[in-house]
SELUM-80440 format. One record per residue (C-alpha): residue number from 1; x, y, z. Coordinates in nm, 2 decimals, padded with zeros to 4 digits. Layout:
BEGIN
+------+--------+--------+--------+
: resi :      x :      y :      z :
+------+--------+--------+--------+
:  NUM :      X :      Y :      Z :
...
+------+--------+--------+--------+
***
This chain:
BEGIN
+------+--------+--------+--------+
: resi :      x :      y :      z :
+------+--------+--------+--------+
:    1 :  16.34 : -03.11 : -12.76 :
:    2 :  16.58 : -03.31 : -12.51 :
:    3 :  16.69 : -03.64 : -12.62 :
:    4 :  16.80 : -03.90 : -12.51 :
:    5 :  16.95 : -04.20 : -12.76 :
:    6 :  17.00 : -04.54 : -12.62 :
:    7 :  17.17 : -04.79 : -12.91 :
:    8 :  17.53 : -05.01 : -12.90 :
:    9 :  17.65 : -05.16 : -13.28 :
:   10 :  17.72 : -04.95 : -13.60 :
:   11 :  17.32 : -04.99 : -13.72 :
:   12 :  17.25 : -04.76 : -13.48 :
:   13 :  17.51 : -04.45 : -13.54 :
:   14 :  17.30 : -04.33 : -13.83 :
:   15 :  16.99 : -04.25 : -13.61 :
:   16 :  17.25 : -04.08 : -13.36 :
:   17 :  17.39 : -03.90 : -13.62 :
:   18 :  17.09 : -03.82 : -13.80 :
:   19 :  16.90 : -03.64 : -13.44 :
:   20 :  17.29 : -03.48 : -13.36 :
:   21 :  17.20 : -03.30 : -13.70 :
:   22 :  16.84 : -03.18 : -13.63 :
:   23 :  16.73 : -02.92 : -13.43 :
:   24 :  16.68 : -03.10 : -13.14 :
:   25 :  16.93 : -03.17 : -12.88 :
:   26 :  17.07 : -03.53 : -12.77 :
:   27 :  17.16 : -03.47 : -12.42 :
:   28 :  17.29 : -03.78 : -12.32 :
:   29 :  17.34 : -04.12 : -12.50 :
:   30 :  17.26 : -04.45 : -12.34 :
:   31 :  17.48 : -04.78 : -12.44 :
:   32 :  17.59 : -05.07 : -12.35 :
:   33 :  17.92 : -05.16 : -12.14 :
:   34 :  18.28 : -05.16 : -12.34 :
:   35 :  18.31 : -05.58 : -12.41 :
:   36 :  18.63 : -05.74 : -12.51 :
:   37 :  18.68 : -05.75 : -12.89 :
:   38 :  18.95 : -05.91 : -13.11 :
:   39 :  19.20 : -06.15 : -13.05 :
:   40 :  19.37 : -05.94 : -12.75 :
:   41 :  19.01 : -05.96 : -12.60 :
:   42 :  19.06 : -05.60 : -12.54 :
:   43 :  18.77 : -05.35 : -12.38 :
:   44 :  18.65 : -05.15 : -12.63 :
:   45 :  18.35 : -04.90 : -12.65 :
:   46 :  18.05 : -04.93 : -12.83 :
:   47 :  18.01 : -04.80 : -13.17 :
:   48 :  17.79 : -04.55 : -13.00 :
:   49 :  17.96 : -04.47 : -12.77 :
:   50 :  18.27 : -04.39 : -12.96 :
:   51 :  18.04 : -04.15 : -13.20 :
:   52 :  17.88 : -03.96 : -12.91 :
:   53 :  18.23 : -03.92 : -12.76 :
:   54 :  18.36 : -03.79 : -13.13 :
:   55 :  18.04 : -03.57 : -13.07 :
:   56 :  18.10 : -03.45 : -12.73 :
:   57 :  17.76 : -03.60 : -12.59 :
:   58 :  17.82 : -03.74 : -12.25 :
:   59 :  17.78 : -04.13 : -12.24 :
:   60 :  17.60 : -04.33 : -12.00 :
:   61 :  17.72 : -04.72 : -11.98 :
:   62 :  17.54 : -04.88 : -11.68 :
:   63 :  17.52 : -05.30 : -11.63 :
:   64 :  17.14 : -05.23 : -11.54 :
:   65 :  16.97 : -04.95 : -11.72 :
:   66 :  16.76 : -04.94 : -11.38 :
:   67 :  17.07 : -04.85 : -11.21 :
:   68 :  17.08 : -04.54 : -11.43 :
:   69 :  16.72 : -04.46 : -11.36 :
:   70 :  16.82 : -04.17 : -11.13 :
:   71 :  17.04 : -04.00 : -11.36 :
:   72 :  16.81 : -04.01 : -11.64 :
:   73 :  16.54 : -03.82 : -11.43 :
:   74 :  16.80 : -03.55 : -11.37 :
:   75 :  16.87 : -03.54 : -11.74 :
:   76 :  16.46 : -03.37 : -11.76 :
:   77 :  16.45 : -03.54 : -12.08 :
:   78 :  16.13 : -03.49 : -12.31 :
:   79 :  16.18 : -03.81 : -12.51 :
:   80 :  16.44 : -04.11 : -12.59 :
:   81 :  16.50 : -04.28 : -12.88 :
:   82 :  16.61 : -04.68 : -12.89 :
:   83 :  16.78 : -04.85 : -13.19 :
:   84 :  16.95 : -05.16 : -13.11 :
:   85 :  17.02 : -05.09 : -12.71 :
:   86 :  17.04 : -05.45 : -12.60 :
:   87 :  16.85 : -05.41 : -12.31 :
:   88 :  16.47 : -05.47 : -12.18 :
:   89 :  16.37 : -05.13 : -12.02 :
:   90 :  16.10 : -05.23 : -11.73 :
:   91 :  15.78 : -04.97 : -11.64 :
:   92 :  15.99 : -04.76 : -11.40 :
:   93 :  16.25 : -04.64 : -11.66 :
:   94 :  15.99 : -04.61 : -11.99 :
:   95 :  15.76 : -04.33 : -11.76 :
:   96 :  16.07 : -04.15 : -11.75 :
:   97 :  16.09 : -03.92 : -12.06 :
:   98 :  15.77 : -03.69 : -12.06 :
:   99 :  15.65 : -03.83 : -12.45 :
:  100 :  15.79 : -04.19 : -12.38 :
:  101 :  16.03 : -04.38 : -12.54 :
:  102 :  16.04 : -04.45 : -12.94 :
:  103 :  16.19 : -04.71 : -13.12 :
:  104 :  16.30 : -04.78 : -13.46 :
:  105 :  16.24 : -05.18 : -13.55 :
:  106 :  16.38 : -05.30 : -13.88 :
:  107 :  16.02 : -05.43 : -14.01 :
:  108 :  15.64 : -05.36 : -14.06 :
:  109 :  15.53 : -05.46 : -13.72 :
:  110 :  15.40 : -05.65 : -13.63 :
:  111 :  15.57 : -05.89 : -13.84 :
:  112 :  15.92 : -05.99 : -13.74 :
:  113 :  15.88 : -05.89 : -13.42 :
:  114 :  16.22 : -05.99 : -13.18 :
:  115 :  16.60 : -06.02 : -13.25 :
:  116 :  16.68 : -06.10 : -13.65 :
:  117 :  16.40 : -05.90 : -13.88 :
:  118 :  16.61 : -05.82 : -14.15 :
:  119 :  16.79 : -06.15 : -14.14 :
:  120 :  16.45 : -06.36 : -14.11 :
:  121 :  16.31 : -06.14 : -14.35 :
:  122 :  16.55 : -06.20 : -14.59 :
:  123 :  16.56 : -06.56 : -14.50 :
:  124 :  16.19 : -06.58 : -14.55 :
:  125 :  16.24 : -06.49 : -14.93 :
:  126 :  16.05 : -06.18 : -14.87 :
:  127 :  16.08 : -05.92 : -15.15 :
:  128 :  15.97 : -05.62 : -14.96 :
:  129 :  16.03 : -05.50 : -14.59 :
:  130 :  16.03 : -05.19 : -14.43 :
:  131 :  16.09 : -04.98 : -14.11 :
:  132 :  15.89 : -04.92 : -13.78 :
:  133 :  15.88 : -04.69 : -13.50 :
:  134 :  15.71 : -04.70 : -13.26 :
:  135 :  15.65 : -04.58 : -12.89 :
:  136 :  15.78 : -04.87 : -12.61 :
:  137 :  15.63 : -05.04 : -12.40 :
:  138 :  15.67 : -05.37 : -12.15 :
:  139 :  15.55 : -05.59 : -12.44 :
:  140 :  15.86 : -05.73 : -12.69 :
:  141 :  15.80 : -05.49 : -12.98 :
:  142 :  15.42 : -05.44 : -12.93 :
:  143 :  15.38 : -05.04 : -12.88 :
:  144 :  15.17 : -04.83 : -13.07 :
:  145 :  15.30 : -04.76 : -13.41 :
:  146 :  15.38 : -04.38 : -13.49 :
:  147 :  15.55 : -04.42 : -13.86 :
:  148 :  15.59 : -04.73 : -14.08 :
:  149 :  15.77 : -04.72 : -14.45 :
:  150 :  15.86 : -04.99 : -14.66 :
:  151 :  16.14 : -05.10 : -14.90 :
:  152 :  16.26 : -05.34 : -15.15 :
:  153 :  16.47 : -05.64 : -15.12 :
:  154 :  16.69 : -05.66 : -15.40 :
:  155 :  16.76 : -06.03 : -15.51 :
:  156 :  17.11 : -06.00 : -15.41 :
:  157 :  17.11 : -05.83 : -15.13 :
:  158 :  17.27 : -05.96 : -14.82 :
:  159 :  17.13 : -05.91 : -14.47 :
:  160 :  17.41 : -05.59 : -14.36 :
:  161 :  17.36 : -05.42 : -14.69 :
:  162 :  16.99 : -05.43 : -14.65 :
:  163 :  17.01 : -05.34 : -14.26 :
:  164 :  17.24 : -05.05 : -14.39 :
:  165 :  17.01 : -04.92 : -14.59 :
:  166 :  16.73 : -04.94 : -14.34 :
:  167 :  16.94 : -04.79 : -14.07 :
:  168 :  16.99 : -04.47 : -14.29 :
:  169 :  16.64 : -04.47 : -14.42 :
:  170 :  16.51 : -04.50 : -13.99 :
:  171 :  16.74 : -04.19 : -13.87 :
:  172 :  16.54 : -03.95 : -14.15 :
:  173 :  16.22 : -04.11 : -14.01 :
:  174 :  16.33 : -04.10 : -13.67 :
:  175 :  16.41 : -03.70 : -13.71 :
:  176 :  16.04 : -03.65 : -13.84 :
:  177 :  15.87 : -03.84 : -13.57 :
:  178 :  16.09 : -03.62 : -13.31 :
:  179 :  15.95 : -03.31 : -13.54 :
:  180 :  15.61 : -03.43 : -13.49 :
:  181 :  15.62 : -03.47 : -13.09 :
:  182 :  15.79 : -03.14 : -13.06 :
:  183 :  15.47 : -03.00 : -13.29 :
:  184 :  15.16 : -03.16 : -13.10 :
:  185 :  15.12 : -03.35 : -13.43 :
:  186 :  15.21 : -03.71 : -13.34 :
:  187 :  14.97 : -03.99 : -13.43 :
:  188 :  15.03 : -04.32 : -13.31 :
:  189 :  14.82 : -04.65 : -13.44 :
:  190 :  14.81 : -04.97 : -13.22 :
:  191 :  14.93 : -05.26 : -13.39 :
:  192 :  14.72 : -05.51 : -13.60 :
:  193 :  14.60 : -05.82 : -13.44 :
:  194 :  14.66 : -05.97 : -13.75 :
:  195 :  15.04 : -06.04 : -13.90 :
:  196 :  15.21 : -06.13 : -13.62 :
:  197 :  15.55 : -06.32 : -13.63 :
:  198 :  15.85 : -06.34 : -13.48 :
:  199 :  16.21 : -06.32 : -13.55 :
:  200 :  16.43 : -06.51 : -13.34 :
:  201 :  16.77 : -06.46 : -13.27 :
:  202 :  17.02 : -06.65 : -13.55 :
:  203 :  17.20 : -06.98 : -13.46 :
:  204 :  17.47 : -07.16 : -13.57 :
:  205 :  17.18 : -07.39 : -13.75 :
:  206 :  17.08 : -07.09 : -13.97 :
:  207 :  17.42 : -07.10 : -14.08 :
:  208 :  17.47 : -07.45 : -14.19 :
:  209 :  17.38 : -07.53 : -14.61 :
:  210 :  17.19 : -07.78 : -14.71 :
:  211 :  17.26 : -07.77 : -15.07 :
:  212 :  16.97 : -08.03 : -15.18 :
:  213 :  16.75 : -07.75 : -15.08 :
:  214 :  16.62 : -07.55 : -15.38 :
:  215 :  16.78 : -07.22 : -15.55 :
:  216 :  16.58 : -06.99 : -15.43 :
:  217 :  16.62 : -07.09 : -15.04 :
:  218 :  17.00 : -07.21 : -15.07 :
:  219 :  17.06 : -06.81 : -15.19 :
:  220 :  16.83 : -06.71 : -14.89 :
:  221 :  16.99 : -06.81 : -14.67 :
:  222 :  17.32 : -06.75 : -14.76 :
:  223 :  17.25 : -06.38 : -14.80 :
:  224 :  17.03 : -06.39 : -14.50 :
:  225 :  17.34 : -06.44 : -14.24 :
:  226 :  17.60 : -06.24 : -14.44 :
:  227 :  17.86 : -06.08 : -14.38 :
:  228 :  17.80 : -06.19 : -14.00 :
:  229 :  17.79 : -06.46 : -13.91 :
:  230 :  17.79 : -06.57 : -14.23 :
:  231 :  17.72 : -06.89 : -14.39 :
:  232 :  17.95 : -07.20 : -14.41 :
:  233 :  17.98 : -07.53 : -14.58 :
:  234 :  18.32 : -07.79 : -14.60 :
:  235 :  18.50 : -07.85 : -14.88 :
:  236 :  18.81 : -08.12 : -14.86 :
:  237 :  18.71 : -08.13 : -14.50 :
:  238 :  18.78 : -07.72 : -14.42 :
:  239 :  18.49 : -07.50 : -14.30 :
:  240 :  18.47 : -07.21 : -14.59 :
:  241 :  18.21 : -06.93 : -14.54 :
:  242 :  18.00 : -06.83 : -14.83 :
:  243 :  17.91 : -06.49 : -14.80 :
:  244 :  17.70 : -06.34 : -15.08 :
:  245 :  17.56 : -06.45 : -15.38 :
:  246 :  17.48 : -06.31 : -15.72 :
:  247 :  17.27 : -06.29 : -16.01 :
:  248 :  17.44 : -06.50 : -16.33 :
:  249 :  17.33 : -06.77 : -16.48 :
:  250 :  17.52 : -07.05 : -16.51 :
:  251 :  17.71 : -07.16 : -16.89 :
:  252 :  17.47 : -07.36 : -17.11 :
:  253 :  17.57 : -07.76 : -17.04 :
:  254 :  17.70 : -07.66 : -16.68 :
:  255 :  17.53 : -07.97 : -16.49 :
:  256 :  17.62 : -07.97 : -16.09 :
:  257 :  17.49 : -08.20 : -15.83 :
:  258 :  17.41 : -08.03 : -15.50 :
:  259 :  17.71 : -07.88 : -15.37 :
:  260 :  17.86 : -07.99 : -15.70 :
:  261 :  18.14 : -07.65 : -15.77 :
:  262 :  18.19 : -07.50 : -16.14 :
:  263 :  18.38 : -07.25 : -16.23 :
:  264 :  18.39 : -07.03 : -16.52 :
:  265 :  18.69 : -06.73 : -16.55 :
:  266 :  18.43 : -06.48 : -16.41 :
:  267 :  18.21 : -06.64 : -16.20 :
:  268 :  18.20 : -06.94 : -15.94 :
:  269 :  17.87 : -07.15 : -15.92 :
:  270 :  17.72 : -07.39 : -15.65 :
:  271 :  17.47 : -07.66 : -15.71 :
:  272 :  17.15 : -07.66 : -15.53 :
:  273 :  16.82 : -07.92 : -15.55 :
:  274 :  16.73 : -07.70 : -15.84 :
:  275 :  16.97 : -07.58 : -16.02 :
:  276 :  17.31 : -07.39 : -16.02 :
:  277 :  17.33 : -07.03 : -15.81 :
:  278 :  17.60 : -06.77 : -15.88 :
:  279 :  17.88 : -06.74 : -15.54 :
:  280 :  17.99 : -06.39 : -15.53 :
:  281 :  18.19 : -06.40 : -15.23 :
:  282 :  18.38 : -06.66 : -15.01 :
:  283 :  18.61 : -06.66 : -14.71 :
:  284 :  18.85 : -06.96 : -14.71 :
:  285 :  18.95 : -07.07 : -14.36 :
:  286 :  19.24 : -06.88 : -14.18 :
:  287 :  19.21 : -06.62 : -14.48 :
:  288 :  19.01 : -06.30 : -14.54 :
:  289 :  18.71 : -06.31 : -14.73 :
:  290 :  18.73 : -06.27 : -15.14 :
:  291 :  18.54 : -06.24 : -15.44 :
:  292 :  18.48 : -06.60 : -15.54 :
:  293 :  18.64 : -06.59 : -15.89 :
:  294 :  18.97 : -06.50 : -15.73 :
:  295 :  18.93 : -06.78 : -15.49 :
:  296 :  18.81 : -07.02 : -15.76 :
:  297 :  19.15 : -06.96 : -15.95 :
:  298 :  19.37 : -07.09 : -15.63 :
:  299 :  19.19 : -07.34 : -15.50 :
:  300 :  19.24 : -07.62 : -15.78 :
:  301 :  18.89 : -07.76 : -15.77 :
:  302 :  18.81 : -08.03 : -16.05 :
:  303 :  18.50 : -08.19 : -16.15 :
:  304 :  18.49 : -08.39 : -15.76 :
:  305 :  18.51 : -08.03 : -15.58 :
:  306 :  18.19 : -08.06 : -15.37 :
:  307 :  18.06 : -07.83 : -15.07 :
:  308 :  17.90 : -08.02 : -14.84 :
:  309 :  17.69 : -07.95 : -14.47 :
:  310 :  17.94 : -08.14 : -14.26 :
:  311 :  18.33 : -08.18 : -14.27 :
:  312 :  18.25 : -08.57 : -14.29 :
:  313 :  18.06 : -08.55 : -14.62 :
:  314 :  18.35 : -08.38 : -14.81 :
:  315 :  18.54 : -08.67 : -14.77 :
:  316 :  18.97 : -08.59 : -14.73 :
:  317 :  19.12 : -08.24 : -14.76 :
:  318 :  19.19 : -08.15 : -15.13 :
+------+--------+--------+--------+
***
């Protein structure tokens, strides 16, 4: 079949790659404007785009994808695939592909329906999640549902490794769906009435740590908004980001208050309302991320070392 792919951030260059290898043919891919990236505010393509170009598939970048509307009808495409465009498509651009347009949502839909479904999900404490794709249309992530599959949330695992996975996992599913319209063998189920919810977009709110909050949450959420945008708390009145946490235990007799920091030659712990959780990973300001031990051993903490929700509450710069 002809193809079209519409997607813009590196989640999404595993589907493209994944349909470049099958034996259907992306004609065209469909992404969002170069924006200005890095300190030099530089324009820079997409991560899509830069892969189709490596692929020598023409790319399409319009403000408005309606003011691309007429080139995709000269493209005589048979169906598109969306993952992580960035852009609601309206009525006159979704009849455009003769089977529609499918897309592949990072969840069982109809939960986690929006922005953030492996963040929320993750978040949420959930210990399973899964994939969707489904065939568009003018409601936010309500089409019929045309493959589903689930997977595991390790009790590690941040936010990008899981989405990584998922991303790898959808461009497989994404090729056997295309298999399945080019056969005549495509089934799609409406969505349940049942199980909706919704995942909204992060904020610099999801990011703050309330450390008086139990272990299980406190770990949530730090692994919920890692690596980006990552999770932060103040310690001797600096903003450090926390950005993944592990398994260990804490040392028999190690006693922290909430926010309360021990260290051990291996491992770094935090206090929660709870008990102690296990940092793995930490980015001091100014400096690049690092595993925590490493971190731990030049930061001279002592027994008052305390991370804390506000610059105020960590009292003066150690």
């Amino acid at each position: 079949m002809r193809l079209l792919f519409a997607g813009t951030p590196d989640v999404a260059v595993p589907s493209l790659q994944a349909l470049i290898d099958s034996p259907h043919e992306v004609v065209a891919v469909l992404t969002q404007p170069d924006a200005p990236t890095g300190r030099g505010r530089r324009l820079r393509p997409s991560a899509v785009a830069q892969a189709a170009k490596e692929a020598g598939i023409p790319v399409l970048k319009p403000e408005r994808i309606a003011d691309a509307a007429d080139d995709l009808r000269a493209l005589e495409i048979d169906a598109a695939v969306v993952v992580a465009y960035g852009q609601l498509l309206r009525r006159e651009v979704l009849e455009i592909p003769r089977h529609g347009w499918f897309n592949l949502h990072f969840s069982l839909l109809p939960a986690y329906r929006g922005a953030a479904p492996v963040q929320r999900a993750v978040q949420d404490g959930l210990t399973t999640t899964g994939l969707s794709i489904f065939r568009l249309d003018e409601g936010l992530d309500t089409g019929d549902v045309a493959l589903t599959a689930e997977c595991s949330i390790a009790p590690d695992e941040t936010a990008g490794d899981l989405l990584d996975r998922i991303a790898v996992d959808g461009g497989a599913a994404l090729v056997r769906v295309m298999d399945e319209i080019a056969a005549g063998h495509l089934t799609l189920t409406p969505q349940a009435a049942d199980g909706v919810s919704h995942a909204a977009k992060l904020t610099a709110e999801d990011q703050a740590i309330d450390f008086t909050a139990d272990a299980a949450a406190v770990s949530a959420r730090i692994r919920a908004v890692a690596p980006k945008p990552g999770a932060f708390a103040y310690l001797g009145g600096q903003r450090h980001k926390l950005l993944g946490v592990g398994t260990d235990i804490a040392p028999d007799g190690m006693r922290l208050e909430p926010g309360g920091i021990g260290a051990t030659k291996r491992a770094v712990f935090v206090g929660t309302g709870t008990g102690p959780i296990h940092l793995t990973r930490i980015g001091p300001p100014g400096k690049q991320a690092m595993n925590a031990a490493d971190w731990a051993r030049g930061a001279r903490l002592d027994d008052a070392s305390r991370l804390t929700t506000t610059p105020e509450a960590s009292g003066e710069q150690a």
